[in-house]
Backbone bond lengths (Angstrom), bond angles and torsions (degrees), N, CA, C in turn:
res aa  C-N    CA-C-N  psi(-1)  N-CA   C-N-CA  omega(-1)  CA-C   N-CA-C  phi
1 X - - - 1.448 - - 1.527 111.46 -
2 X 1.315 121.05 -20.22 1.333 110.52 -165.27 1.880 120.10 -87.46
3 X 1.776 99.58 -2.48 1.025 101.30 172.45 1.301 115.31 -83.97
4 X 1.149 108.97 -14.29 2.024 131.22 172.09 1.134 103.12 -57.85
5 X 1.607 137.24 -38.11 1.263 114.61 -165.59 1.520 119.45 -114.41
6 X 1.334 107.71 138.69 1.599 119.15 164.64 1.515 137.26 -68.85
7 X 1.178 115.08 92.73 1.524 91.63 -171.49 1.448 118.76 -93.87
8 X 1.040 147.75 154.22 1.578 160.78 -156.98 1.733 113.22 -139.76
9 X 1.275 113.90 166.66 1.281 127.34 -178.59 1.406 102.06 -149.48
10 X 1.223 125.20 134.72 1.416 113.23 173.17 1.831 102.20 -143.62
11 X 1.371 109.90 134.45 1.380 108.81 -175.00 1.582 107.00 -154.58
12 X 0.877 116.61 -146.67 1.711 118.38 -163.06 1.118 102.97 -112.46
13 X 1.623 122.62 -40.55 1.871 117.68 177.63 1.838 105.79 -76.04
14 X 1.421 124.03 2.64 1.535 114.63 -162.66 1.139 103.34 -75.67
15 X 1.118 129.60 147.54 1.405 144.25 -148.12 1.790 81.32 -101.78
16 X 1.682 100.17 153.08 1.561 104.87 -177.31 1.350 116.99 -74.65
17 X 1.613 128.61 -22.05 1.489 124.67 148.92 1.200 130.85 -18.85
18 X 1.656 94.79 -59.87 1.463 110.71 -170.99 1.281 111.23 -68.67
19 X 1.449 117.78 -52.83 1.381 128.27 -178.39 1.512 127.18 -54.55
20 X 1.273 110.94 -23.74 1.697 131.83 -179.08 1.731 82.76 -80.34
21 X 1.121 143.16 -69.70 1.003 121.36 -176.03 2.000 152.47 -23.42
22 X 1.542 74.92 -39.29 1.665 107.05 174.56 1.272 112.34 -71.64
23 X 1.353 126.83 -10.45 1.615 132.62 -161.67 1.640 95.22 -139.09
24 X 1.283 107.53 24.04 1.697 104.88 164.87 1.757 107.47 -102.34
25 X 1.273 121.89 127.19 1.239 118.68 160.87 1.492 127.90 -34.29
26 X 1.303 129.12 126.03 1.661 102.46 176.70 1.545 101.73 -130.67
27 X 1.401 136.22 161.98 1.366 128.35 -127.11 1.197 92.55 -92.33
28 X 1.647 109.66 171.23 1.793 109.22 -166.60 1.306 119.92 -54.03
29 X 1.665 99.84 -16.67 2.601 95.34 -171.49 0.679 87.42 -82.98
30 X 1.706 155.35 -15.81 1.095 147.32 -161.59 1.866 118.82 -77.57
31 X 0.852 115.99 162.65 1.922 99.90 -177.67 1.954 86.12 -166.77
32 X 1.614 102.83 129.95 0.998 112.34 -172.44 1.338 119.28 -119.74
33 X 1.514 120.45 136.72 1.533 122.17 -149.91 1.651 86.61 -126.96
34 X 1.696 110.66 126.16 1.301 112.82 165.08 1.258 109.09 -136.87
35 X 1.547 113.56 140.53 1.447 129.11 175.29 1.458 99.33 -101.97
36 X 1.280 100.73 133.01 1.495 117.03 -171.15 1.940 113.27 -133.47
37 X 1.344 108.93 145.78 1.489 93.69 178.35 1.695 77.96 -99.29
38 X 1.961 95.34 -149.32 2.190 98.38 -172.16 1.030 83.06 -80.65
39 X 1.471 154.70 -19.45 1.598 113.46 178.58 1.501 125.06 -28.90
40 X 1.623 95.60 -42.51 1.942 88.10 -171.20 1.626 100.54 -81.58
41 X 1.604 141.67 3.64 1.242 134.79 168.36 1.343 120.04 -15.96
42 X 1.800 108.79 -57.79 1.115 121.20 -163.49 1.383 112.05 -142.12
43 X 1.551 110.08 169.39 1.320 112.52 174.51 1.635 117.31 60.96
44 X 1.419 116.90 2.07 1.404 119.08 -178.76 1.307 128.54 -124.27
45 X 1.182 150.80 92.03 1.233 160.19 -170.93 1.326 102.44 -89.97
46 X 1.772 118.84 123.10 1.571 113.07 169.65 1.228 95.33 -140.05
47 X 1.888 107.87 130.00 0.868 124.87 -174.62 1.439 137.19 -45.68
48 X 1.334 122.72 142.16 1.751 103.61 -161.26 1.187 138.98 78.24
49 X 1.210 134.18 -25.90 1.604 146.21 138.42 1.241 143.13 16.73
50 X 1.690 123.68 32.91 1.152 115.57 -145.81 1.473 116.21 -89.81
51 X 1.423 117.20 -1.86 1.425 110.38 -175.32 1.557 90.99 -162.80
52 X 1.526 112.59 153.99 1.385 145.68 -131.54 1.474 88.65 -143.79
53 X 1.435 123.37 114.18 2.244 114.07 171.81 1.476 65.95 -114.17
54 X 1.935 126.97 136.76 1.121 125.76 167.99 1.846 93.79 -111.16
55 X 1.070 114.57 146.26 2.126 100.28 179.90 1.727 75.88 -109.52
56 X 0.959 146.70 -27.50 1.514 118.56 171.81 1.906 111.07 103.35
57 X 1.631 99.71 15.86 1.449 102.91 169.20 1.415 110.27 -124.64
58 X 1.317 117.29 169.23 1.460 147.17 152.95 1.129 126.15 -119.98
59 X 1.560 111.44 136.36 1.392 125.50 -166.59 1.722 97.92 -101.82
60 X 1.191 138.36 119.62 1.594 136.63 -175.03 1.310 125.91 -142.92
61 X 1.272 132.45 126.99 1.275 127.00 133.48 1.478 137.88 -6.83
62 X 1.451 110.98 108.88 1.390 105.36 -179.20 1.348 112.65 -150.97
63 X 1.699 139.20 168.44 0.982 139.46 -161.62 1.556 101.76 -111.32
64 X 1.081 116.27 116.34 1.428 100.49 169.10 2.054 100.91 -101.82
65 X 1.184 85.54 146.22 1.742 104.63 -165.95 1.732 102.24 -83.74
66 X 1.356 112.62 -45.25 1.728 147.25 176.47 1.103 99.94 -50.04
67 X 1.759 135.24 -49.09 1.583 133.18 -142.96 1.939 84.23 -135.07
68 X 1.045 101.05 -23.69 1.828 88.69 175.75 1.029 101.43 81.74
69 X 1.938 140.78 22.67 1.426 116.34 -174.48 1.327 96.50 -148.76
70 X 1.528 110.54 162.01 1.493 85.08 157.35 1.469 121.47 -100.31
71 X 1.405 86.69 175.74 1.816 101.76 -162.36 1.644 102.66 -121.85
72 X 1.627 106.37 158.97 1.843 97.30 166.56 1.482 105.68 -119.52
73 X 0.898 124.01 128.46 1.575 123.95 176.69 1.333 122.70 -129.11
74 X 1.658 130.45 156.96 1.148 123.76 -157.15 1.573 91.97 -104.78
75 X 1.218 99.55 153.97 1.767 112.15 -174.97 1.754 115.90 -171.24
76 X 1.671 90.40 137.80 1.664 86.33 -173.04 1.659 127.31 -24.04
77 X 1.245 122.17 174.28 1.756 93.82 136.28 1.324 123.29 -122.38
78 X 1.268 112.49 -173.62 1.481 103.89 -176.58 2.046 119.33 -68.72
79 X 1.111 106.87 -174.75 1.441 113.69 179.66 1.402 107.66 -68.94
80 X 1.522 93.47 -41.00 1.892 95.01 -165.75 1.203 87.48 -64.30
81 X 1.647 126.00 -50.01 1.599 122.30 -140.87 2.029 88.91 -57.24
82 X 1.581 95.03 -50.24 1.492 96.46 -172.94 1.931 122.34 -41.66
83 X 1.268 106.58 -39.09 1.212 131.60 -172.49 1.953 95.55 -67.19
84 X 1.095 111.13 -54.65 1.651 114.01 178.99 1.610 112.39 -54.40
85 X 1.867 109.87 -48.17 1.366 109.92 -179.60 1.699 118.19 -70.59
86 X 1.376 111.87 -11.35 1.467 125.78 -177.86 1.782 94.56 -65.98
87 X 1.451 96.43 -62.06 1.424 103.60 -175.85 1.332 134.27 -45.32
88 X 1.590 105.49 -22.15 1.310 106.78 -161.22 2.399 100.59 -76.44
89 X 0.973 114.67 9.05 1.109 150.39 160.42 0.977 157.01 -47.10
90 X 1.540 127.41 43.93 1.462 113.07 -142.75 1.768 117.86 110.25
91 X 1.348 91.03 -12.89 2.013 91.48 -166.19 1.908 111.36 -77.12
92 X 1.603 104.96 -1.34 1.307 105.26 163.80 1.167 123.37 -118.77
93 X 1.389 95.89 -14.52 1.917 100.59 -177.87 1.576 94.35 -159.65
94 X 1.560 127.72 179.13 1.457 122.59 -178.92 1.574 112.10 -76.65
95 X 1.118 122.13 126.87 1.131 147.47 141.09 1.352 148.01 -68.88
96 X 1.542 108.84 167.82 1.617 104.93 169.64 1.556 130.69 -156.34
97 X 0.665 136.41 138.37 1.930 122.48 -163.36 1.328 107.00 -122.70
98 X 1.529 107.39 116.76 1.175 102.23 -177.71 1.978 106.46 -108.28
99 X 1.349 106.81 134.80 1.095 117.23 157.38 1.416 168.45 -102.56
100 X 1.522 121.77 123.56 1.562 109.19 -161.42 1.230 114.97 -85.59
101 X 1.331 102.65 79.77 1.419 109.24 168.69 1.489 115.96 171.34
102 X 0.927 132.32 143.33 1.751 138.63 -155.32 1.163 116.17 -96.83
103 X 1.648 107.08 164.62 1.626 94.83 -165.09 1.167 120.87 -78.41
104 X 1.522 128.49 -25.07 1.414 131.75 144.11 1.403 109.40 -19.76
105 X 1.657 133.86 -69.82 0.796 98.29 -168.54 1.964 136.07 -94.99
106 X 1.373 84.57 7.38 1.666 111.29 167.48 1.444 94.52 -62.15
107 X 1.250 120.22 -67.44 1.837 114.35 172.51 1.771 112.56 -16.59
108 X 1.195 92.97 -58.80 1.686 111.86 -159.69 1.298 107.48 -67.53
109 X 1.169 121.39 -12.51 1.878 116.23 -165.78 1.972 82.50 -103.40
110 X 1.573 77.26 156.94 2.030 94.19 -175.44 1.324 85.50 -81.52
111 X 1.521 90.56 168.21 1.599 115.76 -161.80 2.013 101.75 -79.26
112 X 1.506 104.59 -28.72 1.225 75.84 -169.71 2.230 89.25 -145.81
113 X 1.144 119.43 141.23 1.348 109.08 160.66 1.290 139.03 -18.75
114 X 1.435 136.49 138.44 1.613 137.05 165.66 1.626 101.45 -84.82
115 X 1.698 82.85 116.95 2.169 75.71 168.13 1.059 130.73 -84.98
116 X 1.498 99.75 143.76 1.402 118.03 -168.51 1.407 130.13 -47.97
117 X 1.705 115.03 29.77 1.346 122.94 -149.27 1.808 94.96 -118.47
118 X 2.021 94.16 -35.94 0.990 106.73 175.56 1.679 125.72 -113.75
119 X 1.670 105.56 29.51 1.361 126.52 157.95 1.455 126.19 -93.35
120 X 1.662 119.12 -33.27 1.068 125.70 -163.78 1.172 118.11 -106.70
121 X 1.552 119.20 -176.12 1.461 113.30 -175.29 2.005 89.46 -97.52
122 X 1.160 116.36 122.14 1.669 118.13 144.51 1.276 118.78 -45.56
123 X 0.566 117.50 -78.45 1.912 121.78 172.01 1.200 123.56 4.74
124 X 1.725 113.77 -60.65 1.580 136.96 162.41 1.251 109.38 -59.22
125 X 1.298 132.60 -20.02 1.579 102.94 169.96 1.099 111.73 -128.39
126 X 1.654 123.38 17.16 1.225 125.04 147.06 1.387 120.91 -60.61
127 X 1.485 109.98 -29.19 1.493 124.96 -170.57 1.804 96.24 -69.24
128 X 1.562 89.81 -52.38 1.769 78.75 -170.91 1.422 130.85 -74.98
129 X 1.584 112.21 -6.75 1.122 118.89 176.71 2.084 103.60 -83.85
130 X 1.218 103.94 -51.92 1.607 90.94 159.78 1.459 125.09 -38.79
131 X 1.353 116.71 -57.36 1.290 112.24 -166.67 1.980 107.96 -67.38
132 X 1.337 104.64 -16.07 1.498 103.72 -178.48 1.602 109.14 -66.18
133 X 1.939 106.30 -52.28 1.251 98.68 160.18 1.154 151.94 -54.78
134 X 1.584 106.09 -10.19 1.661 91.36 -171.52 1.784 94.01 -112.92
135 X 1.434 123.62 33.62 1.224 138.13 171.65 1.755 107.39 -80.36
């Protein structure tokens, strides 16, 4: 079996080579395994897809005010986010998502994400949008 399976990575720095790959059909013995951060949350359908392991974190960007920098830290995600990774599931054929983590603590996570507008430092991409202009 292990020559049957494909494994994948899909993230935000993957070069579009790589990524076109993940969305190629591969023949029925075949069975395809992708590790994904939330990039694939949304907006992404990859073909074949039949089951979803969600572990129920996010890795993020954040400002700490205390240390003056930013920081990345791991943190639940929200319900919706959960609700998006459920989806990714089933959207070509039936599916199922299984999750590590209980409904207690599905209770416990907020209903919906803090945007990232009011996680990060502004500053940093004020810088880079200046520096684009004076290019």
């Amino acid at each position: 079996m292990a020559q049957n399976v494909k494994i994948f990575q899909l993230h935000g720095k993957l070069d579009v080579q790589e990524q076109q790959k993940i969305f190629e059909r591969l023949p029925n013995s075949s069975r395809k395994v992708v590790f994904a951060t939330n990039c694939a949350e949304t907006s992404v359908t990859i073909p074949g897809i039949k089951y979803v392991v969600d572990c129920g974190m996010v890795k993020e960007s954040q400002y700490d005010t205390i240390r003056n920098m930013s920081i990345m830290s791991v943190n639940f995600v929200s319900q919706s986010s959960a609700e998006q990774r459920r989806g990714r599931a089933g959207r070509t054929q039936i599916g199922k998502c299984y999750r590590l983590y209980s409904k207690v603590n599905y209770e416990k996570m907020t209903k919906t994400s803090e945007p990232e507008i009011l996680r990060v430092n502004l500053g940093q991409a004020l810088l880079k949008l200046m520096k684009l202009g004076s290019e």
